[in-house]
matplotlib code that plots the C-alpha trace (Angstrom):
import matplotlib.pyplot as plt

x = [-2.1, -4.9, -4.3, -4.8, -8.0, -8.0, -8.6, -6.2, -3.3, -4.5, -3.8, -0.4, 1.0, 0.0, 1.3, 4.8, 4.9, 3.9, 6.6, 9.4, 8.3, 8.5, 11.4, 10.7, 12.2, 15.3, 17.3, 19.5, 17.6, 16.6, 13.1, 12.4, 9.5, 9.0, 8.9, 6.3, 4.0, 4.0, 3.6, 0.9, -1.0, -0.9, -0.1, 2.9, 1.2, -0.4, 3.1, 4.5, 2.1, 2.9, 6.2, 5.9, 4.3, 6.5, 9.4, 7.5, 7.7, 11.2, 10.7, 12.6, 14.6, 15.8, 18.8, 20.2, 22.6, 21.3, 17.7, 14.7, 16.1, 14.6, 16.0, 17.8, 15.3, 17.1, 15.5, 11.6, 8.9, 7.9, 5.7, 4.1, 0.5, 0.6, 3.8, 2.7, -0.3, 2.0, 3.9, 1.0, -0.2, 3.2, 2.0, 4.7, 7.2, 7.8, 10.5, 7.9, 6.2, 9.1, 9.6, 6.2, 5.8, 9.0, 7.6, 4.4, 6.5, 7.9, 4.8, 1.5, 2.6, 3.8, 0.4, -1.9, 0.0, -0.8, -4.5, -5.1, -3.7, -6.1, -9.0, -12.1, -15.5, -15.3, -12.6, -14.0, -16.8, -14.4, -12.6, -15.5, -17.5, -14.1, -14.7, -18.4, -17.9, -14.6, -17.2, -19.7, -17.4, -16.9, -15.1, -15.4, -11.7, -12.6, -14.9, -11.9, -9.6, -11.8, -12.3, -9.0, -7.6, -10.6, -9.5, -5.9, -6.5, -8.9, -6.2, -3.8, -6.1, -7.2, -3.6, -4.5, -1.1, -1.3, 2.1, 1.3, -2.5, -0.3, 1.5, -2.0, -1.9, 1.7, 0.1, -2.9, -1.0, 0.6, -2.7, -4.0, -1.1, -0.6, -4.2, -5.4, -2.6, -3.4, -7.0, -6.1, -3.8, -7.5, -9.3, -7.6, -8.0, -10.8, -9.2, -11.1, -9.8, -6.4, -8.5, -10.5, -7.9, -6.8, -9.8, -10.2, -7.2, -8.0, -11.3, -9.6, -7.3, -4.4, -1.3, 0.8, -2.0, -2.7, 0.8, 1.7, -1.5, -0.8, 2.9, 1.5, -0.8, 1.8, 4.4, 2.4, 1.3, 4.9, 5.5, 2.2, 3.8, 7.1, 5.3, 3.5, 6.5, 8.3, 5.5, 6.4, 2.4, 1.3, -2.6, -2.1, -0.5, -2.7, -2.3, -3.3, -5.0, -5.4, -3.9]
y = [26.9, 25.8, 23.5, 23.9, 22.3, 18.5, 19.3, 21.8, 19.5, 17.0, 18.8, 20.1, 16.9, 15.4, 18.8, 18.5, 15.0, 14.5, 16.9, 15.0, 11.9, 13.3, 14.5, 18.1, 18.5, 15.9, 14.2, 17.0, 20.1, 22.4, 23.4, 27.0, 27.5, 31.2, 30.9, 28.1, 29.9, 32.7, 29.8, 28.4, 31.2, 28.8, 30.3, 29.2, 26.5, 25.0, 24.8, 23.4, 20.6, 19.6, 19.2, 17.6, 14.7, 14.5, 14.2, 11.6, 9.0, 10.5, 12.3, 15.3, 16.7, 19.8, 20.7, 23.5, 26.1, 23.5, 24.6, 21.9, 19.4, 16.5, 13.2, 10.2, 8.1, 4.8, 6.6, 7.5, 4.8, 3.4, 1.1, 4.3, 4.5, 7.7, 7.1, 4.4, 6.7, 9.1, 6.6, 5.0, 8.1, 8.3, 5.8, 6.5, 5.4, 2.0, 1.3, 1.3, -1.1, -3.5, -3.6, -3.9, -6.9, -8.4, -8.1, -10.2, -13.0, -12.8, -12.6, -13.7, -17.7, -18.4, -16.6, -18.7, -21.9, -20.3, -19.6, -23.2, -24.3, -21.9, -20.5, -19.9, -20.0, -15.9, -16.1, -18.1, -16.3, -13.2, -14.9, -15.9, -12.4, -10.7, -13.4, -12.6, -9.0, -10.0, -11.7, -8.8, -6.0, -7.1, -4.5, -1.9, -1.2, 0.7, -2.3, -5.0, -2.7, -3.1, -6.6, -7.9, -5.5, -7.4, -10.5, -10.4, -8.6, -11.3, -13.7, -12.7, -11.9, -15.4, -16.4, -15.5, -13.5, -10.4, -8.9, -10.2, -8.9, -5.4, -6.4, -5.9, -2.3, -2.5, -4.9, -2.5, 0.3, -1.8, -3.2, 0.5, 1.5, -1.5, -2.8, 0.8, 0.1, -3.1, -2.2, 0.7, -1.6, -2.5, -5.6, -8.1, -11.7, -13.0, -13.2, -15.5, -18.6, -18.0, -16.2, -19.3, -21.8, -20.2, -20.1, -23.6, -24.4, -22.4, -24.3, -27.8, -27.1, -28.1, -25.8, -26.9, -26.2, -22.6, -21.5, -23.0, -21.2, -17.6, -18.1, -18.7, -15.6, -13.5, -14.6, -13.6, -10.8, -9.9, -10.4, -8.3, -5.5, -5.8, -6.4, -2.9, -0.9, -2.0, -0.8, 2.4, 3.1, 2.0, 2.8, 0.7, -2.5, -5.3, -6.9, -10.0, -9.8, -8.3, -10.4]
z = [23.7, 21.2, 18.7, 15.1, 13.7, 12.4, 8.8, 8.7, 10.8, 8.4, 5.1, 6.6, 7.5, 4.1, 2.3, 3.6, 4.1, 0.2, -0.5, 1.4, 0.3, -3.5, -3.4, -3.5, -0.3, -0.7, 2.1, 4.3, 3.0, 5.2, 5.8, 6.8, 9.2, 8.3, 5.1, 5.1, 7.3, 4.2, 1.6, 3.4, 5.1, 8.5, 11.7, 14.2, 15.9, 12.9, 11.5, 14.3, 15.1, 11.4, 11.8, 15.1, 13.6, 10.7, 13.6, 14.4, 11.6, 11.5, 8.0, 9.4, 12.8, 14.2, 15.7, 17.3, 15.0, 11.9, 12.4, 10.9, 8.1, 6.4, 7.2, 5.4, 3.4, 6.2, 8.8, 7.6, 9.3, 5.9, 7.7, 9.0, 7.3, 6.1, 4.7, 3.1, 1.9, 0.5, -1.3, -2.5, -4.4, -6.4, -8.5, -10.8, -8.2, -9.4, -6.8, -4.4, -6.0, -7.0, -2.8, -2.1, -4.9, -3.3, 0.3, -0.8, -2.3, 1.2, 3.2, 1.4, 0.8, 4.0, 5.5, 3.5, 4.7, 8.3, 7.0, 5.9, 9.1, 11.5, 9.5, 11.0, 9.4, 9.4, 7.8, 4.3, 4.9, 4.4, 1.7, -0.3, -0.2, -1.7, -4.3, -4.6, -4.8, -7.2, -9.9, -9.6, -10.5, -13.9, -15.9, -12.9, -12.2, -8.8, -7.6, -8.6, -6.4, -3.5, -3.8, -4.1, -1.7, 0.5, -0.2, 0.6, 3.9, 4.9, 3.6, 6.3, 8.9, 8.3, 9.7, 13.0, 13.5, 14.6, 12.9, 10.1, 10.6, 10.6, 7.1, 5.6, 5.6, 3.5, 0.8, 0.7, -0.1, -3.1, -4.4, -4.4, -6.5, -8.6, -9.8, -11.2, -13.4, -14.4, -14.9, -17.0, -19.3, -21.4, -20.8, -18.1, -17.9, -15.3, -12.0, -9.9, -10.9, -9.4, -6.0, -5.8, -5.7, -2.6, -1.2, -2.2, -0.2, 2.6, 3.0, 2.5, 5.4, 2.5, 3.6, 0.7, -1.8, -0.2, -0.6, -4.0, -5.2, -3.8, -4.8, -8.5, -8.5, -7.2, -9.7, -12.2, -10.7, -10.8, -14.5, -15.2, -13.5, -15.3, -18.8, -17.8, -16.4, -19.8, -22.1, -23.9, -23.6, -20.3, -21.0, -24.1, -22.4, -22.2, -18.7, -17.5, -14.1, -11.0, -8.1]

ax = plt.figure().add_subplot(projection="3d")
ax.plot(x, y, z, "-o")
ax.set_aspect("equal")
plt.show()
């Protein structure tokens, strides 16, 4: 039996899989295969790949006399990357972003303790061309996005774990979602001062310094958030910066 094309699985998986994950198809609805083959002018087996991988990172099952349902939120693979994806593009989800906030807290000190400990000369090299490309985005929100995003990836991989290598891809999907808001509070406050005392740690091999100085950025990373979430005119709140 052929299988559908990759753009077109693509697009499916992210259709439905958006829809789940917004809520448009909630938790114990049933999903109705004929009827989304009309919806979506997609044949049998294009369908049915797509909900084959959505099985897979357990947004949905199907049973027997109860036919294809989506699943309990407990039982999704959050850690999943399109998940993650999904999630990410609900920007207005802030609950996602009040776990992914508390799972940094959680994650980033402890790793740049680790990163002090067993950095590598790639690994400032990493760390200081996030910061490079950090001071040379200026006021461009996308080019701050993908420089901090750069630098905490390389500030983990930097620990030389590899589960928490994987944890990258779960604080990606936060910066993505959280520093477009920041940026698009106004002006923010120049953020390499706070980058390059962990970097500055880093290099110094001081494990105590590294994680006191990533615990700082993201507490206040944490209070930037809130003071956004809280304004009544989030594209008027002025923020203070990306972390």
């Amino acid at each position: 039996m052929s299988r559908p094309p990759r753009g077109l699985h693509q697009h499916l998986v992210d259709d439905l899989g958006q829809r789940i994950v917004a809520g448009t198809y909630a938790p114990g609805e049933s999903l109705h295969p004929d009827a989304l083959e009309q919806e979506l002018e997609v044949s049998k087996t294009a369908l049915r790949e797509a909900l084959r991988v959505l099985a897979a990172k357990g947004l949905i099952e199907s049973r027997q006399k109860r036919g294809t349902f989506v699943r309990p939120r407990a039982d999704w693979n959050l850690l999943d990357t399109d998940l993650l994806r999904w999630q990410r593009d609900r920007a207005a989800d802030n609950d996602f972003l009040a776990n992914v906030g508390e799972v940094r807290l959680i994650v980033e000190p402890p790793a740049a303790r680790l990163a002090a400990q067993r950095r590598e000369a790639s690994d400032l090299d990493a760390l200081e061309g996030a910061l490079t490309a950090m001071a040379e985005a200026g006021t461009d929100s996308d080019a701050s996005v993908e420089a901090d995003v750069a630098f905490h990836c390389a500030l983990l991989a930097a620990a030389h774990n590899e589960l928490l290598t994987r944890m990258a891809m779960v604080i990606e999907a936060g910066l993505r979602v959280r520093d477009p808001l920041i940026h698009g509070g106004g002006e923010w406050a120049d953020p390499l001062p706070q980058h390059q005392a962990v970097l500055d740690a880093v290099r110094a091999r001081d494990s105590d310094a590294a994680e006191r100085a990533v615990q700082y950025l993201l507490v206040e990373a944490a209070a930037d958030l809130d003071d956004l979430l809280q304004s009544p005119h989030r594209s008027g709140a002025s923020c203070r910066s990306p972390r």
